[in-house]
C-alpha positions in Angstrom: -10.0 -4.6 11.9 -6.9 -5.0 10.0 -3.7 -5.9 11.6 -2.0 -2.8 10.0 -4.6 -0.9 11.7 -4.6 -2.6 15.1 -0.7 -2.3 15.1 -1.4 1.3 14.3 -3.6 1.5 16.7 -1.0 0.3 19.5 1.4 2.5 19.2 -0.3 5.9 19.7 1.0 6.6 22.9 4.7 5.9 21.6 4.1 8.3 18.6 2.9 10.9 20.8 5.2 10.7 23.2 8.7 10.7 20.6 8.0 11.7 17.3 9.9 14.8 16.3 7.4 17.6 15.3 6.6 17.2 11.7 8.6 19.6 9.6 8.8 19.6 5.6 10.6 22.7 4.9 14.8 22.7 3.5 14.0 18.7 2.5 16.7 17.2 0.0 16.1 16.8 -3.1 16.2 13.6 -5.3 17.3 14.7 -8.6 15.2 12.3 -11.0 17.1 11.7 -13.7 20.1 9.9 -10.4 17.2 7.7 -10.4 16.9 4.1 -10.4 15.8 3.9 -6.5 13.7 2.5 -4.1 11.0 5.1 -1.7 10.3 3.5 1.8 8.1 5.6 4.4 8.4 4.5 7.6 5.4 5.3 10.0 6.7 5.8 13.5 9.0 8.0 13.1 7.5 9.2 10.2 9.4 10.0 7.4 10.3 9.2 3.9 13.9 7.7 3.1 15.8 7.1 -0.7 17.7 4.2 -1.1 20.4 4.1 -4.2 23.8 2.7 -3.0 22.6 4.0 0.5 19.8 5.4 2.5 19.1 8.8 3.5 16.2 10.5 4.9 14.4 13.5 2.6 11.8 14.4 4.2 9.1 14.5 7.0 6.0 13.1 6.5 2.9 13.2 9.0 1.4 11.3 11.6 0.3 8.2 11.4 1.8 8.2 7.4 0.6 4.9 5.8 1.1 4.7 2.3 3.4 6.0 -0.6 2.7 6.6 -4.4 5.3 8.0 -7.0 3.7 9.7 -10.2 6.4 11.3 -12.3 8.4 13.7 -10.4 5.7 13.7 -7.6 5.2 11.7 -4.5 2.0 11.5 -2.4 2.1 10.3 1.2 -1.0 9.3 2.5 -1.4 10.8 6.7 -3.7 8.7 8.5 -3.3 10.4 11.4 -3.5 14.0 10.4 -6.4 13.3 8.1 -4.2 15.1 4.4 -2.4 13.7 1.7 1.3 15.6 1.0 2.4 16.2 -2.3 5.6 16.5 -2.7 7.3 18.1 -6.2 10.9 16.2 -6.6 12.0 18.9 -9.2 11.4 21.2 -7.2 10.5 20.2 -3.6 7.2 22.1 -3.3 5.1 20.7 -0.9 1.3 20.8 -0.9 -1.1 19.0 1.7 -4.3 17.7 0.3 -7.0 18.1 3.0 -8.8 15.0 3.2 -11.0 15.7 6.1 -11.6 14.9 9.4 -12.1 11.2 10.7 -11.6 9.7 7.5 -8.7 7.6 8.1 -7.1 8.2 4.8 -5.3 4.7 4.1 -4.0 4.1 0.5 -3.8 6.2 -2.8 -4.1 5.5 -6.3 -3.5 7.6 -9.7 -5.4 8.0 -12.9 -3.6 8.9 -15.8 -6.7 9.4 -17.8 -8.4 12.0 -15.3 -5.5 13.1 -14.0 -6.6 12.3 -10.5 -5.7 11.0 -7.3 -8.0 8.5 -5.6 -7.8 8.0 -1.8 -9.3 5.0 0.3 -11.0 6.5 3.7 -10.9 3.6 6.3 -13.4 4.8 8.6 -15.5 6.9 6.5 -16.1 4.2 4.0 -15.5 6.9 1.1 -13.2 7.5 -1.7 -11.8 11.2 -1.7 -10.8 12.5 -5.2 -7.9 15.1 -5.8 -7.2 17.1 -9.2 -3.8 18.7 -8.6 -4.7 20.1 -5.2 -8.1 20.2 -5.8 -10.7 17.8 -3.9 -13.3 16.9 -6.9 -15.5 14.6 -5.5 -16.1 11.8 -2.5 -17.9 8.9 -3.2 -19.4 6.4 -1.1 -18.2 2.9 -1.2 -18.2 -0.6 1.2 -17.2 -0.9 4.1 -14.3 0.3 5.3 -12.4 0.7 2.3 -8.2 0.0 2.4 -6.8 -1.8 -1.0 -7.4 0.6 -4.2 -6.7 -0.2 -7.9 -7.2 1.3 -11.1 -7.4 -0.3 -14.1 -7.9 1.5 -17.5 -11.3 3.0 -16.5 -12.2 0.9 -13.8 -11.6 2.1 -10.3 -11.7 -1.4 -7.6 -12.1 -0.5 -3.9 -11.3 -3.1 -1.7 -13.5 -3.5 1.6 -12.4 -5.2 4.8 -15.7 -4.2 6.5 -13.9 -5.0 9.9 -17.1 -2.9 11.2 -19.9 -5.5 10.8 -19.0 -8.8 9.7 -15.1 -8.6 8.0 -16.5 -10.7 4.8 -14.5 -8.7 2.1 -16.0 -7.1 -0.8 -14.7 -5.0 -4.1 -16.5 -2.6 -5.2 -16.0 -1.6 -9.3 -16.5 2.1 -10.5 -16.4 3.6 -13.9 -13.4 6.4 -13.2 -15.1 8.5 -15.9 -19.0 8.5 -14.5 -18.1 7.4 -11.2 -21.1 4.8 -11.5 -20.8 1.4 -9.2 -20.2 -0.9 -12.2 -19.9 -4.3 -9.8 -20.3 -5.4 -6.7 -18.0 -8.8 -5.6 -18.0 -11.2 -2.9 -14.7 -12.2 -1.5 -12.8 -13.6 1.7 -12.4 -12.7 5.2 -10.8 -9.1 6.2 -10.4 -7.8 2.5 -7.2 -5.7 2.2 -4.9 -5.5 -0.8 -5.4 -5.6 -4.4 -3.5 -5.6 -7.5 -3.4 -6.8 -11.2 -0.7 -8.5 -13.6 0.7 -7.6 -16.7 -1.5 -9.0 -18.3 -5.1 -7.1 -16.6 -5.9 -10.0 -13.9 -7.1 -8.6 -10.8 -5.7 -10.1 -7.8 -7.3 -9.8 -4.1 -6.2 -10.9 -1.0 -7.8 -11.6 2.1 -6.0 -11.8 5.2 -8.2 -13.9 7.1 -9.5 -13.3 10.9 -6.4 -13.8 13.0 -8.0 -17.3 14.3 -9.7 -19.7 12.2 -9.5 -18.3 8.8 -6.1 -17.5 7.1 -5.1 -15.9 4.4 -6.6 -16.8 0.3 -6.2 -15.0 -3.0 -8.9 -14.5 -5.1 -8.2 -14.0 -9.2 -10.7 -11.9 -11.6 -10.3 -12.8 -14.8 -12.8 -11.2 -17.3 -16.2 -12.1 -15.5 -14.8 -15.5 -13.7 -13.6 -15.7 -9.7 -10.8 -18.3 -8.8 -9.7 -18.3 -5.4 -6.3 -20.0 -3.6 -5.1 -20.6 -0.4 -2.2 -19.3 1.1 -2.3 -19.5 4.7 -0.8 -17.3 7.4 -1.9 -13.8 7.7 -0.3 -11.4 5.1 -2.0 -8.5 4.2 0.5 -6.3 1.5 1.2 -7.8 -2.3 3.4 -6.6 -5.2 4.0 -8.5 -8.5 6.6 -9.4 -10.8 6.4 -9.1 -14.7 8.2 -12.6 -14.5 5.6 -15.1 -13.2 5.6 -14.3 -9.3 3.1 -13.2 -6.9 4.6 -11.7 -3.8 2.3 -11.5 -0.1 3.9 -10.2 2.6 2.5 -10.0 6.3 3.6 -8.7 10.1 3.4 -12.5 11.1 4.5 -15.2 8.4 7.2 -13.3 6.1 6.6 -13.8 2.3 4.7 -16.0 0.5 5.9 -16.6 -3.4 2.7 -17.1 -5.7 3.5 -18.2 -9.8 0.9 -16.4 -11.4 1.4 -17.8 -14.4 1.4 -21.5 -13.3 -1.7 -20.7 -11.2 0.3 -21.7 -8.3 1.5 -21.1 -5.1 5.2 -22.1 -4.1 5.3 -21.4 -0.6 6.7 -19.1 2.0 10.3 -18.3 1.0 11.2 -15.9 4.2 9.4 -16.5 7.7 11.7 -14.2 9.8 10.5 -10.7 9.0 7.6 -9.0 10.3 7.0 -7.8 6.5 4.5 -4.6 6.2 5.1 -4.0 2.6 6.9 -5.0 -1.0 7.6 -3.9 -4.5 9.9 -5.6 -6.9 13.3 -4.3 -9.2 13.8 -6.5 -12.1 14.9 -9.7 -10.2 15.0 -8.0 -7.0 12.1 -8.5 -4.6 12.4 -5.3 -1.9 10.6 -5.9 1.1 10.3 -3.2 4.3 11.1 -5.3 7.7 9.1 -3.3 10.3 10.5 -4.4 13.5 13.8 -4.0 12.3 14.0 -0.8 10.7 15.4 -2.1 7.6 14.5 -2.2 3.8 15.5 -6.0 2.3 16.8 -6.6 -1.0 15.6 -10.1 -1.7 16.1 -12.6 -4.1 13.3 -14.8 -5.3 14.5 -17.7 -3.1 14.1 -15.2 0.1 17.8 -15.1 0.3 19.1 -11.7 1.3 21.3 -9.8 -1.1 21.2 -6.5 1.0 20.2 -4.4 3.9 19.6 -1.0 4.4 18.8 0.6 7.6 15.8 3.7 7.5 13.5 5.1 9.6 11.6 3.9 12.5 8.9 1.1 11.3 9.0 1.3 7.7 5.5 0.9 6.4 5.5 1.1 2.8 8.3 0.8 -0.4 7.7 1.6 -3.8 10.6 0.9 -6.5 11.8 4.0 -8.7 
């Protein structure tokens, strides 16, 4: 299982026993054009915060709320816990909730401009759920115990951790348009993030199994699979247009990766427990979970500033 899961999984008495009841109605709006911001979403308390020149909470989100996604003037928060998806209109601030249904374990969320759609990873299911505005269009089957989800053009990957039988990580690659299986890829140990470049190189990390096997990084380009060690256990990534790779984990920090070099440069910050990271221009933004705080970093790991949110941030997406 994935240590975001099993730290999920540890603090289900805590959230049941102090988290406010989940209210979205009167939530502040974030006028788009102020913005220039960063989301976070913290999961044990759980609600979503904005960070400009300060942080302030907006909204609510549900229990068990994992991951974040921005399209235009709409955000989608991803409830593990209560099995939906919100979606929440800035301009307005009309909520919907997207019913993923039950035991599915939505995790994260991904958009399609070309559809239109929303696709959602379901953890214990082992399905993708697809939305259409509010709409559920279609749920497909996938591997095993699906978390990291990328689309690409017209290529949907679906990142397995298949913590249920033997954790060897697999991607799965659909055709968004025909929903076909397109290819199926062998990676590392406990499967759980994946992103591409600028330039359409497809990275996946593998966190490892806690023990004896530690995190790699595993590169598609076209048809041909490089791998590179790491080390540690990180389980989040976000990229930079400017060379740099970006892996952050609960227990080792951040890890700086030169993409472009085909290089790893080490880990610039050991101190956090790290659950998630985007980047701003030069700015890397990292969420520090046991500390309730959102990190602006630069890309030495030196700390340029601090902002205090929400119990246990969990994810951060830059405006």
């Amino acid at each position: 299982m994935s240590l975001k899961n099993l730290r999920t999984l540890s603090f289900i008495l805590l959230l049941f026993s102090c988290v406010e009841r989940i209210n979205v109605e009167n939530p502040k709006i974030i006028r788009i054009s102020e913005g220039g911001g960063v989301w976070v979403l913290t999961t044990l308390s759980p609600e979503v915060w904005y960070i400009r020149d300060s942080s302030e909470r907006v909204l609510f989100a549900s229990l068990w709320a994992n991951d974040l996604l921005k399209v235009g003037d709409t955000l989608f928060i991803v409830n593990s816990g209560t099995n939906d998806v919100y979606k929440y209109v800035l301009s307005d601030g009309r909520m919907d909730t997207l019913k993923v249904g039950d035991g599915r374990n939505p995790y994260n969320i991904s958009y399609s401009s070309i559809t239109e759609e929303v696709f959602i990873t379901n953890l214990l299911t082992s399905t993708v759920s697809i939305f259409k505005g509010t709409r559920l269009t279609d749920e497909i089957s996938v591997c095993g115990n699906p978390e990291g989800i990328l689309i690409l053009g017209k290529k949907l990957f679906v990142a397995c951790t298949n913590y249920t039988s033997d954790y060897h990580g697999v991607v799965y690659v659909y055709d968004i348009l025909t929903r076909g299986l397109m290819d199926s890829i062998r990676v590392g140990t406990n499967t759980q993030s994946i992103i591409s470049d600028p330039e359409g190189d497809v990275y996946i990390l593998s966190t490892g199994n806690y023990t004896d096997i530690e995190t790699s990084i595993f590169r598609i380009r076209d048809s041909e699979i490089d791998s590179f060690y790491v080390g540690g256990y990180l389980g989040s990534m976000c990229i930079s247009e400017r060379g740099y790779l970006f892996i952050v984990g609960w227990y080792g920090g951040v890890y700086k990766f030169n993409w472009v070099e085909e290089k790893g440069e080490g880990f610039i910050k050991t101190d956090i427990s790290a659950s998630s990271c985007d980047v701003k221009g030069d700015t890397l933004v990292v969420s520090d979970f046991d500390n309730d705080r959102t990190l602006y970093l630069d890309f030495s790991g030196s700390i340029l500033k601090e902002f205090y949110v929400g119990d246990g941030p969990i994810d951060v997406e830059v405006e």
